[in-house]
DOKE-491692 format. One record per residue (C-alpha): residue number from 1; chain; y negated, x, z negated. Coordinates in pm, whole numbers. Each point is the difference from the previous one (the first is absolute). Layout:
<atoms>
+--------+------+--------+--------+--------+
| kolvex | pase |      y |      x |      z |
+--------+------+--------+--------+--------+
|    NUM |    A |      Y |      X |      Z |
...
+--------+------+--------+--------+--------+
</atoms>
This chain:
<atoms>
+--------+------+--------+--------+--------+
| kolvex | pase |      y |      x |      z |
+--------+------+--------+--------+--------+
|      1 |    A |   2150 |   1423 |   4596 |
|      2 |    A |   -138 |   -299 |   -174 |
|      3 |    A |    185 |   -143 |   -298 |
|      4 |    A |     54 |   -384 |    -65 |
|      5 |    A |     38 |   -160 |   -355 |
|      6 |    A |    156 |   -314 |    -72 |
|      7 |    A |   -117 |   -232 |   -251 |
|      8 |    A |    237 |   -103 |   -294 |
|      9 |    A |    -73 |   -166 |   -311 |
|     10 |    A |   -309 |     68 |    -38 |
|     11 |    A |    -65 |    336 |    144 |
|     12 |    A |     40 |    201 |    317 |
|     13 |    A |    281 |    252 |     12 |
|     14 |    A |    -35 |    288 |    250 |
|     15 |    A |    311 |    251 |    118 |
|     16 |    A |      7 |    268 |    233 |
|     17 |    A |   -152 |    295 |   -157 |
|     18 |    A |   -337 |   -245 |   -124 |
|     19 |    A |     77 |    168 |   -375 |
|     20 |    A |   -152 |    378 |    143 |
|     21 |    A |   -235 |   -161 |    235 |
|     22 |    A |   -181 |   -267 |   -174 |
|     23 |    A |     56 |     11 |   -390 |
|     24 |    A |     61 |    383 |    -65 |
|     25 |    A |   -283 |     93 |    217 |
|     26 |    A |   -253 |   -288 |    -68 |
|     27 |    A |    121 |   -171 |   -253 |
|     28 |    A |     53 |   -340 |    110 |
|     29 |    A |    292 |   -223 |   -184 |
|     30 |    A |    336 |    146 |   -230 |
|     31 |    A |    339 |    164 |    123 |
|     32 |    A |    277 |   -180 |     21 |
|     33 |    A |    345 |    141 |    101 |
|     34 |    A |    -21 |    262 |    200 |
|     35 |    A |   -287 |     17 |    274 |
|     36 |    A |   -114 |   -358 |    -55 |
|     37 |    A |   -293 |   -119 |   -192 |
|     38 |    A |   -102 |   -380 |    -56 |
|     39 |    A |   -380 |    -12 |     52 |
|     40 |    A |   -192 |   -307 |   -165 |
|     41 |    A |   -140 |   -261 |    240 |
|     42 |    A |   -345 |    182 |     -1 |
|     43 |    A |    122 |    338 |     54 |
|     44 |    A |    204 |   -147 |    298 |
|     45 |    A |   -292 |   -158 |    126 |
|     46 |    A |   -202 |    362 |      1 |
|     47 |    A |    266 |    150 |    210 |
|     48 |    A |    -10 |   -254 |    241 |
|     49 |    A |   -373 |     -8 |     13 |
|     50 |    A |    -15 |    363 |     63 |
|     51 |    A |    316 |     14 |    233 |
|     52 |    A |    208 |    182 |   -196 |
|     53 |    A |    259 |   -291 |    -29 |
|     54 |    A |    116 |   -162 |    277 |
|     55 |    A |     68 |   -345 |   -147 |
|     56 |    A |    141 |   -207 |   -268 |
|     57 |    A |    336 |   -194 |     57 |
|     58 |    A |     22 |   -273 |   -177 |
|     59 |    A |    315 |   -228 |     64 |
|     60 |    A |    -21 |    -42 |    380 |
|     61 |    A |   -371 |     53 |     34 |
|     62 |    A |   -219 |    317 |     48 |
|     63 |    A |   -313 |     40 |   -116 |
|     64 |    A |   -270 |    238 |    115 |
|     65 |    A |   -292 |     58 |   -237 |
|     66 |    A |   -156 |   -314 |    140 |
|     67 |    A |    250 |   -229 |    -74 |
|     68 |    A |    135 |    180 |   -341 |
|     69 |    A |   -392 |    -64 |    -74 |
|     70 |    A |    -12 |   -348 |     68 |
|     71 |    A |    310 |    -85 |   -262 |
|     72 |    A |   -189 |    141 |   -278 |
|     73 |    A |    328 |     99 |   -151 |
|     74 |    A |   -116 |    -52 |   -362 |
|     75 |    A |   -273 |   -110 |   -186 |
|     76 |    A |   -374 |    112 |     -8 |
|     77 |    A |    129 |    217 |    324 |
|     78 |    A |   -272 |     -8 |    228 |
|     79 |    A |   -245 |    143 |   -244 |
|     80 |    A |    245 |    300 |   -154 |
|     81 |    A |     64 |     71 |    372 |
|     82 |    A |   -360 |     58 |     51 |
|     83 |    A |    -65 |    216 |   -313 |
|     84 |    A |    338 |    217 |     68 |
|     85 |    A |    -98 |     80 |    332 |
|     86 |    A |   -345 |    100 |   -124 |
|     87 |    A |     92 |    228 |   -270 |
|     88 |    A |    321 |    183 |    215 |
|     89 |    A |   -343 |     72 |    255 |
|     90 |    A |   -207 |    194 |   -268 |
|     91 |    A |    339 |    207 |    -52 |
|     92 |    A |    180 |   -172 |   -329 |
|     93 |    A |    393 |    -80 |     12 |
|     94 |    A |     14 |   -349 |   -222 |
|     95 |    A |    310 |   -244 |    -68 |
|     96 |    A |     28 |   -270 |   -171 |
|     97 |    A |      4 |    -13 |   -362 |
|     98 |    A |    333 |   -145 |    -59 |
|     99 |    A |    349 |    217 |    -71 |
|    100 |    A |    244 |    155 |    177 |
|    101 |    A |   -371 |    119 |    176 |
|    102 |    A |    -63 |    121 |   -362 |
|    103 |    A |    194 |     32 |   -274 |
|    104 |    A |   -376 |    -65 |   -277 |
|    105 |    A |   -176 |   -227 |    231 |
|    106 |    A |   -313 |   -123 |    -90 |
|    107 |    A |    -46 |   -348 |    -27 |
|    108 |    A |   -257 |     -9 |    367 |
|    109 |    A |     99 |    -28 |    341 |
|    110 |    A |    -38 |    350 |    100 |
|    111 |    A |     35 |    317 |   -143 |
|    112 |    A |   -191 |    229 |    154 |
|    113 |    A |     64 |    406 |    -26 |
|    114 |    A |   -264 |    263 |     41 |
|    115 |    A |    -61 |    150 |    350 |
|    116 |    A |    312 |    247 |     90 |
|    117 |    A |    165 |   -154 |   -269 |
|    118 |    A |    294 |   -279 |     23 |
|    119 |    A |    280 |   -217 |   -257 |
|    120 |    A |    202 |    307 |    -50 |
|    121 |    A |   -332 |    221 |    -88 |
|    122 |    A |    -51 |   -213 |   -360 |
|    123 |    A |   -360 |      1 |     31 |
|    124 |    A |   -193 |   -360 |     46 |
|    125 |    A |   -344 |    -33 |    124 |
|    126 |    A |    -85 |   -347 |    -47 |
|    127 |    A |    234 |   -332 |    -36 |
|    128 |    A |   -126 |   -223 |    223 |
|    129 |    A |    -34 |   -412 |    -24 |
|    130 |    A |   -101 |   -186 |    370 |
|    131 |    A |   -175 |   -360 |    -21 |
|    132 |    A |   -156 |   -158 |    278 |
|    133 |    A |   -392 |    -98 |    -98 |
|    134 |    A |    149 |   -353 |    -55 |
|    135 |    A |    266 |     89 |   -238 |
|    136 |    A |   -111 |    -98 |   -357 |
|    137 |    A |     66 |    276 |   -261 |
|    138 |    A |     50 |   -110 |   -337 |
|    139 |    A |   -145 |    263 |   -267 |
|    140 |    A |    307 |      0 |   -193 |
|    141 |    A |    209 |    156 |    316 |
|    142 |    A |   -286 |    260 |     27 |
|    143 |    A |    193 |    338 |     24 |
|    144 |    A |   -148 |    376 |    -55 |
|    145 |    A |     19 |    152 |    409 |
|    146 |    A |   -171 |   -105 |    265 |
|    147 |    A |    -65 |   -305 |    157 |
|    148 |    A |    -12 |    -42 |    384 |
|    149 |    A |   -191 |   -336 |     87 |
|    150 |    A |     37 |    -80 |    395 |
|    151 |    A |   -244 |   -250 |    130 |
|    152 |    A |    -35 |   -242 |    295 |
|    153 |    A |    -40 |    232 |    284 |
|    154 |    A |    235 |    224 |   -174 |
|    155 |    A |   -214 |    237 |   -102 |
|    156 |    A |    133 |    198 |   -376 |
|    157 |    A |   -164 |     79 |   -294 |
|    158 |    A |    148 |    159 |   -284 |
|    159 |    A |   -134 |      1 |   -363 |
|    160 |    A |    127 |    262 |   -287 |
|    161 |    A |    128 |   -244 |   -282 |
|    162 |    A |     39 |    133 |   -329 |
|    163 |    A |     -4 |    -67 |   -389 |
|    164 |    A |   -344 |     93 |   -129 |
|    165 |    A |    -56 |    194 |   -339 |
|    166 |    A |   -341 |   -118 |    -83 |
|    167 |    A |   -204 |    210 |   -295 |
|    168 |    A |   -321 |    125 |    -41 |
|    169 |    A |   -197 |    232 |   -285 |
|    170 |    A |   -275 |   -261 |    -55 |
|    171 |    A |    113 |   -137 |   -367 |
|    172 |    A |   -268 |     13 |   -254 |
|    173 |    A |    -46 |    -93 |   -344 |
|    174 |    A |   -196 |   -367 |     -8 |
|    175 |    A |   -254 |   -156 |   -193 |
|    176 |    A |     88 |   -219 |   -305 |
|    177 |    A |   -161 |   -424 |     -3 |
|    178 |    A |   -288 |     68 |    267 |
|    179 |    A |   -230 |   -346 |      4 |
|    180 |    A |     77 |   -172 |    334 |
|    181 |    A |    -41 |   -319 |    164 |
|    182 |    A |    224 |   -232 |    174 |
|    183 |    A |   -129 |   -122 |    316 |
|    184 |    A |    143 |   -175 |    276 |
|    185 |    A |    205 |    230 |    194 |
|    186 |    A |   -149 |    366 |   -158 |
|    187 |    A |    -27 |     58 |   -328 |
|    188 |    A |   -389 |    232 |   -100 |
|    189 |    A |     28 |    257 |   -291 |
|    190 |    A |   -256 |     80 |   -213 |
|    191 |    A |    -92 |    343 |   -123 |
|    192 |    A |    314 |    143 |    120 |
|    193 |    A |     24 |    390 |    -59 |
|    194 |    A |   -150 |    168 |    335 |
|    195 |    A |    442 |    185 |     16 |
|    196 |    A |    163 |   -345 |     24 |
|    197 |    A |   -210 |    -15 |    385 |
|    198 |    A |    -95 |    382 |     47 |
|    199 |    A |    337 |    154 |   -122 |
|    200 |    A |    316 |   -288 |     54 |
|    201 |    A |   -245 |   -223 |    277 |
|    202 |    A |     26 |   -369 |   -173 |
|    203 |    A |   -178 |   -236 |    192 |
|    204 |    A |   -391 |     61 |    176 |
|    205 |    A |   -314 |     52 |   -195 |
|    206 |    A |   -196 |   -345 |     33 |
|    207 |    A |   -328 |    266 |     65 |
|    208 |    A |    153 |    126 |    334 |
|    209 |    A |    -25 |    395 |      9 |
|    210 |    A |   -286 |     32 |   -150 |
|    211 |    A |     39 |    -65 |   -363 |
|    212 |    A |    -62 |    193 |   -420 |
|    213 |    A |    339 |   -203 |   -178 |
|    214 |    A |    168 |   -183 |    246 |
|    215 |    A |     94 |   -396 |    -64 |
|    216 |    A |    348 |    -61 |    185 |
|    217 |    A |     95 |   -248 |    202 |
|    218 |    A |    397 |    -14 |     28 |
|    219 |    A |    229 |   -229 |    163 |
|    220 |    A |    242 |   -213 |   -165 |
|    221 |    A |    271 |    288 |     17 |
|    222 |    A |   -178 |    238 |   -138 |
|    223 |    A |   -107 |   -174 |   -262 |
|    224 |    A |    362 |   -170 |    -78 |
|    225 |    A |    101 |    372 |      3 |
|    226 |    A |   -309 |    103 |   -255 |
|    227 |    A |     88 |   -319 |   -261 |
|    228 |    A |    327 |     57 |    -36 |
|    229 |    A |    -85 |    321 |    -98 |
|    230 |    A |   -245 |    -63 |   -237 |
|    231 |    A |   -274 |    183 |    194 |
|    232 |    A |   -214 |   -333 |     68 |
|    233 |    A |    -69 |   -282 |   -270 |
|    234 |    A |    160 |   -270 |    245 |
|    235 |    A |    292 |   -238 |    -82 |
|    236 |    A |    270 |    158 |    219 |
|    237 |    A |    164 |   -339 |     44 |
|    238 |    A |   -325 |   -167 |    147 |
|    239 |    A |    -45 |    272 |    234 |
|    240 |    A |    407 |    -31 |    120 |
|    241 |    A |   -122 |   -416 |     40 |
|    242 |    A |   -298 |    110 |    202 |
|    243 |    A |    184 |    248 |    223 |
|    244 |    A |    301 |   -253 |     65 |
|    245 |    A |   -258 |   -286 |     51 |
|    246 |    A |   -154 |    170 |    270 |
|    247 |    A |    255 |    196 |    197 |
|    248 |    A |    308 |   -237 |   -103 |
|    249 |    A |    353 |    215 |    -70 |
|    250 |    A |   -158 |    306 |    215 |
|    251 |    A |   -212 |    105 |   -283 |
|    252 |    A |    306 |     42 |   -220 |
|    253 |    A |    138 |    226 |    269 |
|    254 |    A |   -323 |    208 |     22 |
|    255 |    A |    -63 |     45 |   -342 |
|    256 |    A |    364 |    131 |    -38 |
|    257 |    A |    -40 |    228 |    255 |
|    258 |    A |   -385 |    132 |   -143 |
|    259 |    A |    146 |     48 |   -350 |
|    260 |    A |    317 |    171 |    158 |
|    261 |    A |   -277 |    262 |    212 |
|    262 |    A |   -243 |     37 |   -270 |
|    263 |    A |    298 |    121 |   -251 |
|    264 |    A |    120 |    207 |    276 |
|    265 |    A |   -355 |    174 |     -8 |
|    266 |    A |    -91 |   -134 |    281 |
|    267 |    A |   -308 |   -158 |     54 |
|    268 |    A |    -11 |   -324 |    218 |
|    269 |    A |   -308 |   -186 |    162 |
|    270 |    A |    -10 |   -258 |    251 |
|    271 |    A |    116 |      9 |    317 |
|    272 |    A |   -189 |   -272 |    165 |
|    273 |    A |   -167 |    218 |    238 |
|    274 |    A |    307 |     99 |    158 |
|    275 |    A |    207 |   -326 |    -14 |
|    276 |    A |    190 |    129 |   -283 |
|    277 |    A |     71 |   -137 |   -429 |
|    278 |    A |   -132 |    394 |    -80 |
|    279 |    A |   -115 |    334 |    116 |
|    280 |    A |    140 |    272 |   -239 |
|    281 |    A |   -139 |    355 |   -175 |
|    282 |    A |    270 |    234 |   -177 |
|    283 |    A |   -269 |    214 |   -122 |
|    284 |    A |   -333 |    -67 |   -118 |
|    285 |    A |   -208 |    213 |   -181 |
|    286 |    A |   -369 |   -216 |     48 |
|    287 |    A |   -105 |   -239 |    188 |
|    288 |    A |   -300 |    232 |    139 |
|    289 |    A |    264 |    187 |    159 |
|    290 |    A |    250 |   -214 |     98 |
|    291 |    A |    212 |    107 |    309 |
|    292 |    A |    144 |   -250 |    254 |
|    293 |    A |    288 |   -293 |   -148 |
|    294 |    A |    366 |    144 |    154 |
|    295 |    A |    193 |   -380 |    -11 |
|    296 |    A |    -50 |   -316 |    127 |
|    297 |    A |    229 |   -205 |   -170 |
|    298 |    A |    103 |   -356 |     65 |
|    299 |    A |    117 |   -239 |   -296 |
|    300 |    A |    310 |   -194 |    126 |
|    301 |    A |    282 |   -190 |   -170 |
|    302 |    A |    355 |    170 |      4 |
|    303 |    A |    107 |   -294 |    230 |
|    304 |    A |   -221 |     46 |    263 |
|    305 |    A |     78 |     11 |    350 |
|    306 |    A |   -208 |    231 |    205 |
|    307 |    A |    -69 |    -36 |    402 |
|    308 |    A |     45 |    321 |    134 |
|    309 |    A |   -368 |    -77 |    156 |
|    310 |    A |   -134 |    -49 |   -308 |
|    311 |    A |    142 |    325 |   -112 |
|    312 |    A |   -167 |    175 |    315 |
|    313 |    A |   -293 |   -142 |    -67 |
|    314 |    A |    -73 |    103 |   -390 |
|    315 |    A |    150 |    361 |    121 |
|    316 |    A |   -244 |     17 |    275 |
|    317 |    A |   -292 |    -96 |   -184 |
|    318 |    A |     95 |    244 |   -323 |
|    319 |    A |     57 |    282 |    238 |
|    320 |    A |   -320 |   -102 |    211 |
|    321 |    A |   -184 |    108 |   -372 |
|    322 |    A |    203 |    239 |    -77 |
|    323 |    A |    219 |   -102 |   -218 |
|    324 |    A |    368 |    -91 |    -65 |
|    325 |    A |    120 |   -346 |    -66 |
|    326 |    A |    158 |   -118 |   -321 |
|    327 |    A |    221 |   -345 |    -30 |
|    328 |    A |    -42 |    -36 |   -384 |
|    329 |    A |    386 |   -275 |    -45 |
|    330 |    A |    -82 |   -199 |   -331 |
|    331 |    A |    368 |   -208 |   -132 |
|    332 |    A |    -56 |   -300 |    -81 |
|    333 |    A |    240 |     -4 |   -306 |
|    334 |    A |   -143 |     48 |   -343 |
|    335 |    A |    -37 |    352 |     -8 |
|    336 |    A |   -216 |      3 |    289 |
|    337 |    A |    138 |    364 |    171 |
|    338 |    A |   -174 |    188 |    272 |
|    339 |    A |     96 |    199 |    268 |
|    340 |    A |   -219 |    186 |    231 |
|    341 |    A |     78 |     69 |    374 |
|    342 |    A |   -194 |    205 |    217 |
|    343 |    A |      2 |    -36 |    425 |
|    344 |    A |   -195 |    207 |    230 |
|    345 |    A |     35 |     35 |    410 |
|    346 |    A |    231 |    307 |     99 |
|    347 |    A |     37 |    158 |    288 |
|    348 |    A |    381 |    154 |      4 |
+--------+------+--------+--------+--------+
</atoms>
């Protein structure tokens, strides 16, 4: 015999013996007294859509899954509908991340528990946040678990969203007043020692590949980075001027970033080829045998708000070259903070 619920403040409550056949068994909503369970709106909405629930009363009207559908009982619905019923189909029991469902919810919409696995079990296999590919997503909301984007024609992508520890074993010792000129967006050095490009990779010899001493050719980062340091004979304070004078606040943001990778020992060059502020290398030894950059990362302000088809599209492209994507979040207040986040597609 099919079961009916009937909706009440918020939820769907469910009698009859639904506490054995639906939640103990499969996991859907929490017990209330005795056999009945109330069932959030989209684990109602399952059981209709599969048949298992007859219908939803709700006053004097009952709703099928059609018309339960229509109401969008709460908001965002339609799209953590879509990505519930997609993950109970590759075998995961999920409910929302919000108590009694939990007593330590995370702060998603879904917590999702490994397959076999369900609230009781204590074991969580990703907390889940839904947007719709039109729902802005502000960086400061970003939240380690996955993210499942829905698009137009309802198709889902989820992306593995996580803090990023970002270090390397490329520090070196550096030269000490190097001659160097000031041009008008690079900055050529003179007679640098052949280490500062062969051994820490500052800049590109001016002679191409085939060159005796190398003369350098760095950007304006690099050579901010080198000044301040005391490795070039350059006024650090022109080169900041120059930087901001042709990039505006962004080179601020970069050079933060740079100096924040190269005393990580990490070794950053430009990412222009791939759309990106850098490429990375945690390790190199010499340029001769450099092996392939493992980040792309993109410089952004802590207030940014991302499109999630912006955020498909750097993802895509990073793991199109095999690599994983890096959001690099510079603050804006004096001490000028970073904090890296890493996405990459998943497939649960």
């Amino acid at each position: 015999m099919k079961l009916e619920g009937r909706y009440d403040d918020g939820v769907v409550r469910v009698g009859g013996d639904a506490r054995q056949r639906y939640h103990d068994s499969r996991g859907y909503g929490y017990p209330l007294e005795g056999n009945e369970i109330a069932l959030a709106p989209v684990e109602a909405a399952h059981l209709l859509y599969r048949g298992d629930l007859e219908a939803v009363v709700d006053g004097d009207t009952r709703l099928g899954f059609r018309e339960f559908l229509a109401r969008e009982p709460e908001p965002g619905f339609g799209v953590r509908f879509l990505v519930y019923a997609d993950l109970r189909s590759r075998g995961f029991y999920l409910s929302p991340a919000t108590e009694p469902w939990l007593a330590d919810p995370p702060k998603t919409d879904f917590a999702v528990f490994p397959r076999g696995k369900g609230p009781g079990d204590g074991e969580l296999e990703y907390a889940l946040t839904v947007v719709g590919e039109r729902t802005d997503l502000p960086a400061g909301e970003l939240a380690s678990g996955v993210l499942a984007v829905v698009d137009e024609e309802s198709e889902i992508t989820y992306f593995d969203v996580d803090r990023r520890q970002v270090d390397g074993e490329s520090a070196a010792e550096l030269p000490a007043g190097v001659d160097a000129d000031l041009l008008a967006d690079r900055v050529i050095v003179w007679e640098p020692p052949r280490s500062l490009y062969e051994r820490t990779f500052y800049g590109q010899p001016l002679e191409g590949r085939e060159y005796d001493e190398p003369t350098l050719q760095c950007s304006l980062l690099e050579a901010a980075y080198l000044a301040e340091r005391g490795a070039i004979d350059l006024d650090p304070d022109a080169v900041l001027d120059r930087g901001r004078d042709v990039e505006g606040e962004r080179f601020a943001r970069r050079l933060c970033v740079y100096e924040h990778l190269r005393e990580a020992g990490v070794v950053p060059k430009t990412g222009y080829k791939f759309g990106a502020d850098f490429r990375t290398y945690a390790t190199v030894d010499s340029v001769e045998d450099l092996g392939h950059s493992e980040l792309l990362i993109r410089v952004l302000p802590s207030g940014h708000v991302f499109e999630p088809r912006d955020l498909a599209l750097d993802v895509r492209l990073a793991h199109g070259v095999r690599k994983t994507m890096v959001f690099a979040l510079v603050s804006d207040d004096r001490d000028a903070t970073v904090e890296f986040w890493s996405a990459e597609r998943l497939t649960p």
